[in-house]
N, C-alpha and C positions, 0 to 999 in steps of 0.2 A: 458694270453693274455687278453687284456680290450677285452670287447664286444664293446667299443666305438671305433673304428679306426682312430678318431680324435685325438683321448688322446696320439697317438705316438705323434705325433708333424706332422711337414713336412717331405716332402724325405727326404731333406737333414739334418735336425736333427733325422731321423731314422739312417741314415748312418754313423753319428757322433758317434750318441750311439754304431752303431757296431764297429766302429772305435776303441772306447776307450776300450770297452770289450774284442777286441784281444788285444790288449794293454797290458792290466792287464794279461791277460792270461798267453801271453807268457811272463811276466814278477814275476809270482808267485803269482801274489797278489789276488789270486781266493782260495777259499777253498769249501767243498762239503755241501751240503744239509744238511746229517746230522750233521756235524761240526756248522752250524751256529743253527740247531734247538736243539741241547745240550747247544751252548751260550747260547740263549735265554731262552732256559728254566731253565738252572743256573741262569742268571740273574734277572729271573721274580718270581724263586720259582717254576716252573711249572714242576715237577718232577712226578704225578702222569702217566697218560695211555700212556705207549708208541706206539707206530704206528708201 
């Protein structure tokens, strides 16, 4: 979460963004944490300390 609470946007582009994240959701097109931090780290090289 920012510490800026301006950096959301407005209500109503906070609610958009929820909007489209259930979206994705229920549509599949979400994967988990660790999924994207093995991407990245395939793609960057970054293979050494796991967490």
């Amino acid at each position: 979460m920012p510490k800026d609470l301006v950096a959301l946007g407005t209500r109503e582009e906070f609610w958009e963004s929820v909007a489209r994240a259930d979206e994705d959701y229920a549509s599949g097109r979400t994967y988990s944490v660790q999924a994207m931090t093995e991407s990245l780290r395939s793609k960057h090289g970054l293979w050494g300390n796991r967490y």
